[in-house]
N, C-alpha and C positions, 0 to 999 in steps of 0.2 A: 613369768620371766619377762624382762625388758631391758633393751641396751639401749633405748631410744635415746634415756639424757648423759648416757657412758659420756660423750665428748660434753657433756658441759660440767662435767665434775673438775676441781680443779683446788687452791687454799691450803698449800703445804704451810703449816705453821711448828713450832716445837713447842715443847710445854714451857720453853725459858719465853716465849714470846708473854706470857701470860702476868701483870704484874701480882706482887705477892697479895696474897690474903683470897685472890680467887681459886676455891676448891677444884681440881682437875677432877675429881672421881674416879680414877683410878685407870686402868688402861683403856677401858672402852669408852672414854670422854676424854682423850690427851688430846686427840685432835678438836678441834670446833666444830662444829654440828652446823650444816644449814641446809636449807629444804633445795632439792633440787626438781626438774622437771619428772613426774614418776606417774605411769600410765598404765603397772601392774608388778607382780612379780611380788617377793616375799620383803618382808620392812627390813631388814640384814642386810641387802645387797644395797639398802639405801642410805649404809656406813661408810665413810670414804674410806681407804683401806691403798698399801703403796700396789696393790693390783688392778686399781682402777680407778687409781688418782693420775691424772695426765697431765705431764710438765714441759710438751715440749710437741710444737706441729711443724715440720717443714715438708713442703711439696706437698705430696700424698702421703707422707707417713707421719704415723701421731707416738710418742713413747709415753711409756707409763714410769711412775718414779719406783718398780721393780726391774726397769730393765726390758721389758717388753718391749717392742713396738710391732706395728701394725701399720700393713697397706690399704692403706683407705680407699676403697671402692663405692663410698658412700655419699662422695662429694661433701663429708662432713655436715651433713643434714641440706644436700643442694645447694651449699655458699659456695664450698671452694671452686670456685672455675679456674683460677689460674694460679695454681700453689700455692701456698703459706709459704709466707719466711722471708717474703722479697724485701731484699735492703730498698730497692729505688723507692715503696711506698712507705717503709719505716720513717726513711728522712723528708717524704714528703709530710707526714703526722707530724714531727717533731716541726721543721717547719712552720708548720700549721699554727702550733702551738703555742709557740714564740711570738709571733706574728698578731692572731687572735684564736685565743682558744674560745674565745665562748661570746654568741651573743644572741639575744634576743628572736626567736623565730619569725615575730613583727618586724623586724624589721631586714631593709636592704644590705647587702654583705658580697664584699670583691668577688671574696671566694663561691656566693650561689648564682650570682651570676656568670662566673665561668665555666662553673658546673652547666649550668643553663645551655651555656651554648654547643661545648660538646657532646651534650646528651641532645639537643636538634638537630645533631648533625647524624646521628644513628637512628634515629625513633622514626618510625612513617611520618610521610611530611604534613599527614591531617592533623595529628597529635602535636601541641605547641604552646601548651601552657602547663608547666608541673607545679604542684603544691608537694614540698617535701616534710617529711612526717618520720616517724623512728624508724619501723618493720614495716613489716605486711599486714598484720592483724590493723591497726590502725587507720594504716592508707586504704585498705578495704572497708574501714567506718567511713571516714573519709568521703570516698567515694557514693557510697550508701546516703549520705547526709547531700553532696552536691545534686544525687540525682531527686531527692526529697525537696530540694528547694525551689528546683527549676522548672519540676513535673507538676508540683503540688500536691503527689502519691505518695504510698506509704508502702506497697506492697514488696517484698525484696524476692527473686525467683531465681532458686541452682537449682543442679544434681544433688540427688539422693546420693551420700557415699562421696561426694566434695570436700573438700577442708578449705577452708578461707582463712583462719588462725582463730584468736584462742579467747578474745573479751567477752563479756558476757554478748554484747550484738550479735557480734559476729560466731560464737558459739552455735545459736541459733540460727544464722542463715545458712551456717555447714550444713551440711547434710548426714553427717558422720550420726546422728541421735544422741550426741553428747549432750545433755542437761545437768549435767553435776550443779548448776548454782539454780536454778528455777525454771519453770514450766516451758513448756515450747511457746513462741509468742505466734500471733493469730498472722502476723505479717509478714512471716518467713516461711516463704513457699515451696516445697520442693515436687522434684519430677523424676521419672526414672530417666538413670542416664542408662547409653551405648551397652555399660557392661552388664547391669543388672539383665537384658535382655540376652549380649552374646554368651551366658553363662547357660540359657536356658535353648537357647537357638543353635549355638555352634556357628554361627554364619557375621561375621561380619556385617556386610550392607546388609542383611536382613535385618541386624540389631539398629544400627543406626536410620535406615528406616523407622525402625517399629520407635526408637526413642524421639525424632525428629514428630510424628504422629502424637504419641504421649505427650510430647512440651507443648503441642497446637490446643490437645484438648486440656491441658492443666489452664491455660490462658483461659479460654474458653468458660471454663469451671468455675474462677474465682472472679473473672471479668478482666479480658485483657485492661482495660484505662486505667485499673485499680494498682496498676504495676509502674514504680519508679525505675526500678533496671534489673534487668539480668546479670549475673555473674558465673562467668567459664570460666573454665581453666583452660588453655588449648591442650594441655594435654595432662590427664590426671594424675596425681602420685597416687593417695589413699588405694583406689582402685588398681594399681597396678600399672603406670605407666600406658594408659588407656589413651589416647590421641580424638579429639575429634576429626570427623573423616570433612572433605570440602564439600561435599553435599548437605552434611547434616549443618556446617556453617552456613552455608548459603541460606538453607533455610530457614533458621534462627536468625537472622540478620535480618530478613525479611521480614520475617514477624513483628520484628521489635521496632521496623520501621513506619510497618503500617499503622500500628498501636500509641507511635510515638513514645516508647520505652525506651530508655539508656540502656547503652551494650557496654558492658565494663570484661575487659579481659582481665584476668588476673593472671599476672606473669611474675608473681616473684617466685615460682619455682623454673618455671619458662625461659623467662627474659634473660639478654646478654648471653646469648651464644648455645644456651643447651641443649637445644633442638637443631643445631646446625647451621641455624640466621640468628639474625640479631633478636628477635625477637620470637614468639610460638604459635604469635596470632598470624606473620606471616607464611609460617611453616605450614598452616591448617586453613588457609586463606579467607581470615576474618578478619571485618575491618572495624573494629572496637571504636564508643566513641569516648571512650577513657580504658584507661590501660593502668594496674597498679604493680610495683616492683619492690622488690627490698632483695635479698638472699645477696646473688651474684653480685646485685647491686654494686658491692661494694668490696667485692670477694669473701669478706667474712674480718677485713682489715676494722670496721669499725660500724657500728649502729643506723643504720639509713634505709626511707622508705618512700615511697612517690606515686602517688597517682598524677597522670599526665591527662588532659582534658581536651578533645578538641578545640580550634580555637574559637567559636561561637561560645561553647559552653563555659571556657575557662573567661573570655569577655566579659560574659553574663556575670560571673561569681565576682570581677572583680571591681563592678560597679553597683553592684551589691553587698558586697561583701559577702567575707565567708569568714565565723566565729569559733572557727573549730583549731585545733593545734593540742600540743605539750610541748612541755618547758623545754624539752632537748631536742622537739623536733630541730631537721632543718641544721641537724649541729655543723659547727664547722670541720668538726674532724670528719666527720662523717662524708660530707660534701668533697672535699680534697681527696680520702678513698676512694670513692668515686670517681672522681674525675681522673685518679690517676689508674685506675682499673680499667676503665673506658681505654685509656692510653695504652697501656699492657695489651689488651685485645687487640688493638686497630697494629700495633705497632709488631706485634708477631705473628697474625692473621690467626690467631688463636680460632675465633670462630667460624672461619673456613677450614680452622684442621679439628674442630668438635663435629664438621660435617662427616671430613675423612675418614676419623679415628672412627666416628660412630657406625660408619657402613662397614670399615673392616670389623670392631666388636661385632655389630649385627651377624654378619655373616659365619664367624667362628661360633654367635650364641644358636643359630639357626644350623651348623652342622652339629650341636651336639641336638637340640631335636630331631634331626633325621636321625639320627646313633639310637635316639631313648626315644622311640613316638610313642610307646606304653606308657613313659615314665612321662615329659614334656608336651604340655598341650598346647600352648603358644609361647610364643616371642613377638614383640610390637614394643612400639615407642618410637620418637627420633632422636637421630643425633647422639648423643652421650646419655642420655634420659631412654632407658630400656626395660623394659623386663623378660623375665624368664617365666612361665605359671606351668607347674610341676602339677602334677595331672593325680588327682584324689576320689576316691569311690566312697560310700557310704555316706552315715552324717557326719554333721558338724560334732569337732569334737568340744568338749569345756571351754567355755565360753563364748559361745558363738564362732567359734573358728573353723577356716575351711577344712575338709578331711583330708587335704594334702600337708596340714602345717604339721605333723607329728615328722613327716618325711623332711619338711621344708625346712624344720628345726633341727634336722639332723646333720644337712649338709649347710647351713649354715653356721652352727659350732664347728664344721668339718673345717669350713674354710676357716672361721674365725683361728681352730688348731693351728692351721696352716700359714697364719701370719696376712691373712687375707680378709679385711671387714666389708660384708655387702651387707644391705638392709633390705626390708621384707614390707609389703604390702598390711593393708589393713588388717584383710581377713588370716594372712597368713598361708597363701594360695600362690604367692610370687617369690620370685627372686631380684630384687630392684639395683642394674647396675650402673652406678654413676660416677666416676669419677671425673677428676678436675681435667679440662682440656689438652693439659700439657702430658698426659699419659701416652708412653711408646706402646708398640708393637711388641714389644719382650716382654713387656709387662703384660697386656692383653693378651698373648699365648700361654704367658706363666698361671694367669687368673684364669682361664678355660680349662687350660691341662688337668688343675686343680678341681675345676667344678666340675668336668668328666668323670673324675675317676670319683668323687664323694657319691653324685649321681649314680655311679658302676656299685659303687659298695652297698651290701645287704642290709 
């Protein structure tokens, strides 16, 4: 079972759309068939059907074309920070559009450079040259290629249990052991992060320790010089809303400076407000010497993605050049949602109240752990970026999953019953809650009350 690509199912068509002489085959092909994002679960639920066809997002709630809808506690896979539906960025798109909808990623454009500028006006003041790109997956090649040029290295070094996105590269420097297209490559290096330890420790700093330890000797192992860059997350999804702690930053920083290795944060799940700052690297006091973005980016209004370069480094690339891009990088609509998301934020302190909202969540998710401390083993994360890890005995059950996810799946259908969508960690060990920054108080007691009592039920 999988709800992971639920929100990106969408293609309401009728069979009168179809001109004549193309066979519909009978009810189970009236709709159009097309592949969507699909990570497990039975080939049935991968029918689009009006129970899980979605026709309509505003704010935090998403309907479905039955009638349903749903409060979204998912941040809609980490984009929505600041609600769907806003007229002010609709007419800034259409705008856009009229204006120039489309040009060239080579070349200069009004619109990326006024993006330019309100995006320096939030980023740390080290970080000052962006190369803009689609997503995340990308801007993480990206990134991987600038620090290959400039190092003369090849080695790329995460977490065990990281997600960086989804090309075949970057596949590979995840840490996730996904190889669905081919072998693991010899230059995607991984190391145990924070949780694989506090799972076995119980201890916080003792894990972070013990992981800070493990990333010296992985260097060590494969030959620190032989490493173009590192890449963090400040704070993990896959793993469960896992946070690096400022010690273990410190220390990584360190390392990568003595080695002369690129520190690349990767903040498109991070970046624009989730952790309660502007950024995650701040949050977890890391000082990256490129940073990649997409998600929030752009609230989820339209396609956009950015590694941002110090500005030695981004110097360097542009007296050199850099041969890298796609056709839509860089797009104009893209750039305008952005810039006009950026605005939404600064303009309602949205990311000063993802700090607020996120210590009241916190605080109501850590009274229901005192309530359940048989049931709840932790709560951690910042900001709006939380989780819940629901406390499991025995093995892992089918398919590698943790022994809490048969319980974790229960009170996740409970809420999903309840008109409530949260999403779940890798292992199926968490409860991941995120919603967009503009979420009340009423809402956040209603979503607890909720997970209390599924939590209470046998």
């Amino acid at each position: 079972m999988s709800e992971t690509s639920a929100g990106l199912q969408g293609g309401l068509y009728p069979p009168s759309a179809f001109p004549p002489g193309i066979p519909m085959g009978g009810a189970r092909t009236a709709r159009p068939f097309y592949l969507t994002i699909w990570y497990g679960g039975t080939p049935e639920e991968r029918r689009a059907t009006p129970a899980n066809t979605y026709v309509e997002a505003r704010g935090m709630t998403t309907s479905l074309e039955d009638g349903t809808a749903y409060e979204d506690w998912t941040g809609s896979a980490f984009v929505n920070n600041i609600g769907l539906g806003r007229p002010e960025i609709a007419k800034a798109l259409a705008d856009q559009a009229l204006s120039m909808s489309w040009l060239t990623p080579a070349e200069f454009a009004s619109i990326r450079l006024a993006l330019t500028r309100d995006l320096l006006d939030v980023l740390p003041r080290h970080l000052r040259v962006p190369f803009y790109g689609l997503g995340g997956s990308d801007s993480n090649e990206a990134a991987i290629r600038a620090a290959r040029k400039v190092t003369g290295r090849s080695k790329v070094l995460t977490f065990k249990g990281a997600y960086h996105g989804d090309t075949m590269t970057i596949e590979n420097v995840s840490g996730t052991g996904l190889t669905d297209y081919g072998d693991p490559r010899p230059w995607a290096v991984h190391t145990p992060a924070p949780y694989d330890f506090w799972r076995k420790l119980g201890d916080w700093d003792r894990a972070y320790e013990a992981s800070l330890d493990a990333f010296a000797r992985t260097l060590k192992r494969h030959g620190p010089r032989s490493f173009a860059c590192v890449i963090l997350e400040p704070v993990n999804m896959t793993m469960g809303a896992v946070p690096l702690s400022r010690d273990l930053s410190r220390g990584i920083q360190e390392l990568c400076e003595r080695h002369g290795i690129k520190l690349v944060a990767d903040e498109v799940i991070t970046g624009f407000g989730r952790t309660g700052r502007w950024f995650g690297s701040e949050t977890v006091g890391l000082r990256p010497d490129a940073m990649v973005f997409a998600k929030g980016f752009t609230g989820g209004y339209a396609p956009l993605g950015a590694v941002v370069f110090e500005r030695e480094w981004g110097e360097r690339l542009r007296r050199t050049g850099f041969p890298h891009g796609l056709t839509f990088g860089a797009h104009p609509l893209g750039c305008v949602a952005a810039q006009e998301t950026i605005r939404v934020l600064r303009r309602e302190g949205l990311v000063d109240r993802a700090r607020r909202m996120g210590a009241y969540l916190r605080e109501r998710l850590e009274g229901i752990r005192d309530e359940h401390p048989d049931d709840v083993r932790d709560v951690r994360g910042h900001g709006l970026f939380l989780a819940l890890e629901v406390a499991g005995k025995g093995r892992r059950v089918k398919g590698g999953l943790h022994p809490a996810w048969p319980r974790v799946e229960r009170v996740w259908e409970g809420l999903k019953a309840d008109g409530l969508r949260v999403t779940t960690n890798s292992d199926g060990s968490s409860l991941l809650v995120c919603p967009p920054f503009t979420v009340t108080e009423e809402q956040v007691d209603r979503l607890v009350s909720r997970l209390d009592a599924r939590l209470a039920a046998p």
